[in-house]
N, C-alpha and C positions, 0 to 999 in steps of 0.2 A: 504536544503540551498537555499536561495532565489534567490542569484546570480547564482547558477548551472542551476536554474530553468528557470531564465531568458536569462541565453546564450544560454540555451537549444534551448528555444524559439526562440532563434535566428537562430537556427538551428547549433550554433557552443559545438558539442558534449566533444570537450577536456576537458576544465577547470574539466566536468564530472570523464572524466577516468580518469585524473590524481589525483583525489582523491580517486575514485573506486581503481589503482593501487595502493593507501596506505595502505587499509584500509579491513579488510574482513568481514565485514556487516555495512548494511546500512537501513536506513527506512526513511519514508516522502518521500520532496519532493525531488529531480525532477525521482527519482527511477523507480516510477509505471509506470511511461512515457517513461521509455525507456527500459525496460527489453529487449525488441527484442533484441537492441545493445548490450546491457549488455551480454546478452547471446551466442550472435555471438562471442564478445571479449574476454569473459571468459567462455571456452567450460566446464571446471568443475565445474560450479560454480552450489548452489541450490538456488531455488528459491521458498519464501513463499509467498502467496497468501493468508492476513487477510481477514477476510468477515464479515460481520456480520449476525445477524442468521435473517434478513429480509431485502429489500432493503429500505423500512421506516426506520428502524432504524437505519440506516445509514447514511439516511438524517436526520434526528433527530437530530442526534449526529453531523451533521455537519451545521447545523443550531444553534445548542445550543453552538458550538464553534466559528461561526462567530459573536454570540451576545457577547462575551468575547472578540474576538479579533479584530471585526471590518472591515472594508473593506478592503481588500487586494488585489496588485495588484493580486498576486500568483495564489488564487480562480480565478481571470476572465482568465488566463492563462490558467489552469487545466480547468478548468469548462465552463468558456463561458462567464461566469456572477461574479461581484464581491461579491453579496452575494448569498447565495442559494434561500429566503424567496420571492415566488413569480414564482419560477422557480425548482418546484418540478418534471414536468413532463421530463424537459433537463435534471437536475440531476441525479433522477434515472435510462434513456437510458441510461447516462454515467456512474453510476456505474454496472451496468447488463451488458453492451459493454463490459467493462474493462476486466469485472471478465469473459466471456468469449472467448474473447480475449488473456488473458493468458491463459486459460485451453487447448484453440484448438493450442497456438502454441507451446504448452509443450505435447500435445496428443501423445500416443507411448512411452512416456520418463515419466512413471513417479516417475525413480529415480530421475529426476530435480526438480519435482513441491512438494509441500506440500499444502494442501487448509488449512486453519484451520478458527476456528470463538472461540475466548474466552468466548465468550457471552453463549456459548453451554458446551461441556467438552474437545477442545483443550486443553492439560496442556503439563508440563515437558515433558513425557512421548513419550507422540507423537511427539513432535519435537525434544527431545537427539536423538531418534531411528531413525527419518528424517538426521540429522545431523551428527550420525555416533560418539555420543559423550556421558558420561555419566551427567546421571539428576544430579544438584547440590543438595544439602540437606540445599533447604531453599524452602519457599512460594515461589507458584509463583505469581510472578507480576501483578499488575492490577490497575494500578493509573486512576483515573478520573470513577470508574465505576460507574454509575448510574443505577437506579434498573428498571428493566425490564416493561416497560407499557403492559395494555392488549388490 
C-alpha cells in the first residue's frame, strides 16, 4: 500500500501495524522494509523471503514493470531512484543488501525464515510444510511469468 509506504517513510510505523494487526499475510510494499519491526512486534510470526534465481532478473523484471507502470514515487522511496533504467548497479546492491539482510537477521532461527524463488522449484510443498498447513489441491500460482532469458 502506498500510503503505509509513505508514512513509513516518514518514519511513522503505525498506520503499519494496525493493519499488520488485521490481517495474517502480507506482501509488496512497505513489508520488505520493515520485517526487523515486523519481527520484533510479532515474535510468532514466519517470514518469506521471494528471490529470484539471479540478481538480473530481478532487475529485469523490475524494469519491465516500471515500463507498465511508470514513475513512481514508491520506487524512489524503496530504491533511491524513480525508475530503475540507468541505475542498475544501485538496484542490484539493493537487492543483494536486502536479501542478506534478512537471511543474517533470521540466522540461528530458521523456523522463522523460508527463502524461496518460484522461478526455480519453490511450489506448494515447501511452503504448506514452512507454514505448518496442508497443500491445497489446485495449481500453483504464477501470474505475470515470463520465460526465462539465457
Amino acid at each position: 500500500d502506498r500510503k503505509l509506504l509513505y508514512r513509513l517513510h516518514e518514519g511513522d510505523l503505525e498506520p503499519a501495524f494496525a493493519v499488520a494487526d488485521a490481517y495474517d499475510t502480507f506482501e509488496d510494499w512497505p513489508w520488505p522494509l520493515m520485517f526487523t519491526d515486523l519481527d520484533a512486534r510479532y515474535p510468532s510470526a514466519r517470514f518469506v523471503l521471494t528471490e529470484r534465481s539471479s540478481p538480473e532478473m530481478w532487475f529485469n523484471s523490475l524494469k519491465n514493470h516500471s515500463e507498465r507502470s511508470g514513475t513512481e514515487r514508491v520506487r524512489e522511496i524503496a530504491y533511491g531512484h524513480p525508475m530503475p533504467h540507468g541505475n542498475e548497479p544501485e538496484h542490484i546492491a539493493f537487492y543483494e543488501a536486502h536479501g542478506r539482510s534478512v537471511r543474517e537477521h533470521f540466522s540461528g532461527r530458521p523456523e522463522k525464515l523460508l527463502s524461496v524463488c518460484w522461478e526455480d522449484s519453490s511450489r506448494w510443498d515447501e511452503l504448506c510444510r514452512f507454514l505448518g498447513c496442508e497443500e491445497p489441491n489446485a495449481k500453483f500460482p504464477h501470474a505475470n511469468q515470463r520465460p526465462k532469458s539465457s
